[in-house]
C-alpha positions in Angstrom: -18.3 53.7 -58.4 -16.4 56.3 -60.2 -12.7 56.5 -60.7 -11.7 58.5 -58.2 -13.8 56.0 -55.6 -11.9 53.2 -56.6 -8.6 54.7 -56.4 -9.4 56.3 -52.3 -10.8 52.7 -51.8 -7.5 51.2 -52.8 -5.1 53.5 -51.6 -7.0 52.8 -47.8 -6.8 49.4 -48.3 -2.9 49.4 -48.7 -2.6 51.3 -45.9 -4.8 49.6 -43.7 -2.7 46.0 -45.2 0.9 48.1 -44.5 -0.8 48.5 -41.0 -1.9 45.2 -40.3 1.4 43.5 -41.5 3.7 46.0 -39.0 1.4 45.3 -36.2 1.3 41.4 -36.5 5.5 40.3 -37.8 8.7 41.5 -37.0 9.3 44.2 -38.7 12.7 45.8 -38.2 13.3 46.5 -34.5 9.7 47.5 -33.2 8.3 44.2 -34.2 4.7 42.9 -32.2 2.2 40.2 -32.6 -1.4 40.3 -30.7 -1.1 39.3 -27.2 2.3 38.5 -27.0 5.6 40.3 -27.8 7.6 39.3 -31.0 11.0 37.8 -31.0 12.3 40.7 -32.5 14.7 39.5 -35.9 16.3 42.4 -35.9 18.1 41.8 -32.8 18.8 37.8 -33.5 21.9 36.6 -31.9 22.5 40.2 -29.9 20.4 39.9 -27.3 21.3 40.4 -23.7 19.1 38.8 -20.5 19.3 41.0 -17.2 18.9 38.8 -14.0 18.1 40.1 -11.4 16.5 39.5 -8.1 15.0 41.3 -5.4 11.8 41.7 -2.6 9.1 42.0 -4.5 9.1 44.7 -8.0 11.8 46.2 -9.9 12.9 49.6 -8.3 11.6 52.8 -10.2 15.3 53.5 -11.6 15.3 50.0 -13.4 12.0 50.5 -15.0 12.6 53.6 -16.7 12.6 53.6 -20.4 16.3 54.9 -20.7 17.4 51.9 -18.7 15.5 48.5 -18.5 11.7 49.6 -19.8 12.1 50.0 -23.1 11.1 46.5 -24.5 12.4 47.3 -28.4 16.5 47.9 -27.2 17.3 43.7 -27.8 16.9 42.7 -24.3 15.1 40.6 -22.1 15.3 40.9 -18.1 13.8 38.1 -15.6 13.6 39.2 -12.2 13.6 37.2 -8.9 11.3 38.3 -6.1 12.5 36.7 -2.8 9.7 38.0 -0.5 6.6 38.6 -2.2 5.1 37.8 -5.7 5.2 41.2 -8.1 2.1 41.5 -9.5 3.2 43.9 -12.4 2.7 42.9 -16.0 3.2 46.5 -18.1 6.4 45.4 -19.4 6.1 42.4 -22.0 9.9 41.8 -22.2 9.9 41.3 -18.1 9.5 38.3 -17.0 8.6 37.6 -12.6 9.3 34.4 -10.7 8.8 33.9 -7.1 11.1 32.2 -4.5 10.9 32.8 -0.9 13.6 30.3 0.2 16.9 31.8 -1.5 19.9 33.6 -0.3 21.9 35.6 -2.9 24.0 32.7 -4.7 21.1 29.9 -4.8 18.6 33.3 -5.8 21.1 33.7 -8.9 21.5 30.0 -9.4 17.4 29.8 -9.5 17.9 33.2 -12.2 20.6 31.0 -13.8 18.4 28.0 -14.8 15.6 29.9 -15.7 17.8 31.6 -18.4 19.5 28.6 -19.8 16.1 27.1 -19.9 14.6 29.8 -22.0 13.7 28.9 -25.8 15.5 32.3 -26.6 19.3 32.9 -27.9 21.3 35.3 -26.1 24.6 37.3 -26.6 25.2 37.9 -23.0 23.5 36.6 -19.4 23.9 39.6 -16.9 23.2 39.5 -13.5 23.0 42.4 -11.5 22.1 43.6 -8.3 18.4 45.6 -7.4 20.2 48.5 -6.2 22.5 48.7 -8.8 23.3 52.2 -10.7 25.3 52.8 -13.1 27.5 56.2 -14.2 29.4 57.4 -17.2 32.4 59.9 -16.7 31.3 61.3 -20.0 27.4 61.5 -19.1 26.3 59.7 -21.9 23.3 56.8 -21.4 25.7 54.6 -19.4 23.2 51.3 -20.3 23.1 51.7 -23.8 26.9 52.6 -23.8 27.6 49.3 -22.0 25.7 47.1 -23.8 27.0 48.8 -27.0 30.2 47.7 -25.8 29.3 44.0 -25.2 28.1 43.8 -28.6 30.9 45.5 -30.2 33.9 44.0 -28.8 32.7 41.0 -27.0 34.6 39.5 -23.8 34.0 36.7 -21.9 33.2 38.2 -19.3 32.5 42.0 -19.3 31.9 44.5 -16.5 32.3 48.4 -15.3 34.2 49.9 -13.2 33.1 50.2 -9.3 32.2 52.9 -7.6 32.9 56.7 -9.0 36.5 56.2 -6.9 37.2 54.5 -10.5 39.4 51.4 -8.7 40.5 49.6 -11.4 41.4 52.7 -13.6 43.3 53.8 -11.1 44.9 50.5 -10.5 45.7 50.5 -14.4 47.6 54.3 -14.1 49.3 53.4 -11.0 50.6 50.2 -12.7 51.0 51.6 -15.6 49.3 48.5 -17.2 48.9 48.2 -21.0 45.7 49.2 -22.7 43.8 49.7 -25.8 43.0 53.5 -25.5 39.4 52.4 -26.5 38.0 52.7 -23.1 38.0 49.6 -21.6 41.0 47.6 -19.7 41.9 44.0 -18.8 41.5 42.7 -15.2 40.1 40.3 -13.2 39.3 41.4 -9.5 35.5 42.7 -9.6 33.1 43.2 -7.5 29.8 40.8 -8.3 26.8 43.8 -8.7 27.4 43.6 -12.3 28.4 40.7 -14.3 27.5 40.0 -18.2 28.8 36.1 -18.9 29.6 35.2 -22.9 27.3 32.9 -23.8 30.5 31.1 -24.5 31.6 31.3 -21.1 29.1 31.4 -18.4 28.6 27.4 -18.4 31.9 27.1 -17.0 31.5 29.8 -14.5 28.2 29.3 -12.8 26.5 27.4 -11.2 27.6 29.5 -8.0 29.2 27.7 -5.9 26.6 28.0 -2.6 28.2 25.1 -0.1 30.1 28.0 1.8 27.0 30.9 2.1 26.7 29.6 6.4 30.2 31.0 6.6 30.7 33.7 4.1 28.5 34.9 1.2 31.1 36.3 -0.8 32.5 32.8 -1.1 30.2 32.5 -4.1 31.8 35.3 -5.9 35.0 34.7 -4.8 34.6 30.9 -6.4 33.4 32.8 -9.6 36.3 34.7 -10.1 38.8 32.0 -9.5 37.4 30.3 -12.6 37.1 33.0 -14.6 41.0 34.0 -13.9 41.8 30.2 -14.4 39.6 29.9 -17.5 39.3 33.3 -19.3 42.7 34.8 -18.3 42.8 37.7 -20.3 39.2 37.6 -21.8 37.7 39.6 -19.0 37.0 43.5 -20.0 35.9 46.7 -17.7 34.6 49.4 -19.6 36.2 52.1 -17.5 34.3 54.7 -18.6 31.5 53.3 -16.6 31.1 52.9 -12.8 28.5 50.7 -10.6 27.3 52.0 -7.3 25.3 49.8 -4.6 22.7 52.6 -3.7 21.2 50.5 -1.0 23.5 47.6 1.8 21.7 44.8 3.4 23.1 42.7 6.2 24.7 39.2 4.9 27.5 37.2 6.1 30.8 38.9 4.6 33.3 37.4 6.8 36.5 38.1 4.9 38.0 34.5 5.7 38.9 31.7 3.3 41.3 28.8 4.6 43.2 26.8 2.5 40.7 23.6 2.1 37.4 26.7 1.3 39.7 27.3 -2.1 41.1 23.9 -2.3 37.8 22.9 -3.0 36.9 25.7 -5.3 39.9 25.1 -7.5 39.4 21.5 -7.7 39.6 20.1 -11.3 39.7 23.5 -13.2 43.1 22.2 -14.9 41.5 19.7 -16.7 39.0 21.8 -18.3 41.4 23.8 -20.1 43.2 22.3 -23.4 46.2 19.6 -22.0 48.7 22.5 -24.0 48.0 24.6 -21.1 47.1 22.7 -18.2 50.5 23.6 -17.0 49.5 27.0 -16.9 46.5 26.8 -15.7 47.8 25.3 -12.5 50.4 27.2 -12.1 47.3 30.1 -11.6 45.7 27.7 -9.0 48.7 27.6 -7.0 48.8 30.9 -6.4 45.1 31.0 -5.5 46.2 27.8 -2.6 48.8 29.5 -1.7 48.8 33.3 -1.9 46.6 35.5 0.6 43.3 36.2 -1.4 44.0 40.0 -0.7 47.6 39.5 -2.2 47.0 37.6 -4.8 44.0 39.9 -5.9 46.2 42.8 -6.6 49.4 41.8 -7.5 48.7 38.9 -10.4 49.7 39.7 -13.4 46.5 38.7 -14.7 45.2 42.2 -13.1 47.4 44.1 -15.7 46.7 42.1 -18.7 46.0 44.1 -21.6 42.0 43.6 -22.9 40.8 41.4 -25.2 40.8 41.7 -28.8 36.9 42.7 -30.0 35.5 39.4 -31.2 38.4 37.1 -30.0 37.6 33.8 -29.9 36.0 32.9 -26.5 37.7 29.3 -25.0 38.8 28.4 -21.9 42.8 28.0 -21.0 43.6 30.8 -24.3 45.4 32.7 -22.8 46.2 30.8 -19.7 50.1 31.1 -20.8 50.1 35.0 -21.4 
């Protein structure tokens, strides 16, 4: 074998070793092993899970590459079918579960185990409707942006605007409520379509609360928000540059109707899961939930004009309960 042999023989080799080691580790953010997707290092400790459920398959929207498809962007999504098995398996990062007996709040409760029961760690758990889509006033990847903005500033909870009508950011101007200038504003009524929970956080939101669904299924998101106004007061953030729209309605029981012993209940105990420093506070913020119309209350607590969090502020309940 001459010299020249020996070196083409070599050089193939190192690129057929180069080859073997990108297709079988992690390596940067396109990482793979046979069979079975990598858990991709270069996204440790970012990663966000989608939940979602709906009848059968994700819609065409969801699976495109530019929103939930791409399986290299540091997320995961598990989906819910409620009617009938989904028999897809061309996305790797998607996983399917099948439950015929849920409504919406038990369906997310079912989405919510499954996540907390993965062996995976996750920056954010957010659930969002099958209809769901979402817009940027500036026409930029509205996805990306968003989950850009979870991993760069990171609330408690964090959400988008709803609707094109731009509610909150309207509610902001016409308040005049303080903001950052950065995009996003403080708050605290939202609508449920689409929800990322703080790892730090979504333990002492959900389980939704389900008891009420005969009556009313917003009860489940209306329980929701009550703790996350009495827990994460001012650690809630809408990026309201971004809008949600709910392309497709269902019928449900939305009866707008919640007497006093509905929120009693859903209130119960909350004060003694913030620190004793501000259990004052805290129950100061369930009184007016006992007490003021939900409407009323929705709108005019100062909670609503609270200025955003901080990026990176430290994520416990009762902070800023005395703001």
């Amino acid at each position: 074998m001459t010299k020249l042999t020996k070196l083409v023989v070599l050089c193939l080799s190192a690129v057929i070793l180069i080859f073997l080691l990108f297709y079988t580790t992690d390596f940067a953010s396109y990482g793979r092993t046979k069979g079975n997707r990598a858990y991709n290092t270069y996204w440790e400790g970012t990663r966000i899970l989608y939940l979602v459920q709906t009848e059968q398959c994700l819609n065409p929207y969801h699976t495109r590459k530019d929103v939930l498809g791409d399986e290299n962007l540091g997320f995961d999504v598990i989906v819910l079918s409620y009617k009938q098995a989904c028999l897809d398996s061309s996305m790797p990062h998607v996983q399917y579960l099948l439950n015929t007996s849920t409504i919406w709040s038990t369906g997310r409760n079912v989405l919510f185990e499954a996540a907390m029961n993965r062996n995976k760690t996750y920056l954010y758990y957010l659930f969002m409707d099958d209809d769901i889509y979402l817009g940027d006033i500036n026409q930029t990847n509205p996805w990306r942006k968003f989950e850009n903005f979870l991993r760069s500033v990171e609330p408690a909870i964090g959400c988008v605007d709803q609707g094109w009508v731009a509610r909150m950011r309207i509610f902001h101007a016409d308040n005049k409520c303080s903001g950052d200038g950065k995009g996003y504003i403080g708050g605290m009524w939202i609508d449920a379509n689409f929800n990322a929970f703080h790892y730090k956080a979504v333990q002492h939101i959900l389980p939704y609360e389900s008891k009420f669904d005969r009556q009313t299924w917003w009860a489940s998101h209306l329980s929701a928000m009550i703790r996350m106004e009495v827990l994460f007061r001012g650690q809630l953030a809408i990026h309201s540059e971004l809008y949600s729209e709910n392309r497709q309605h269902r019928p449900y029981p939305k009866e707008f109707n919640f007497p006093p012993q509905m929120i009693g209940n859903m209130t119960e105990g909350l004060d003694r899961v913030v620190p004793a420093d501000r259990a004052e506070c805290a129950n100061a913020i369930i009184q007016q939930w006992r007490t003021t119309d939900i409407r009323t209350h929705g709108l005019s607590s100062p909670t609503m004009c609270l200025p955003p969090p901080p990026p990176h502020d430290k994520i416990t309940p009762g902070q800023y309960a005395c703001a």
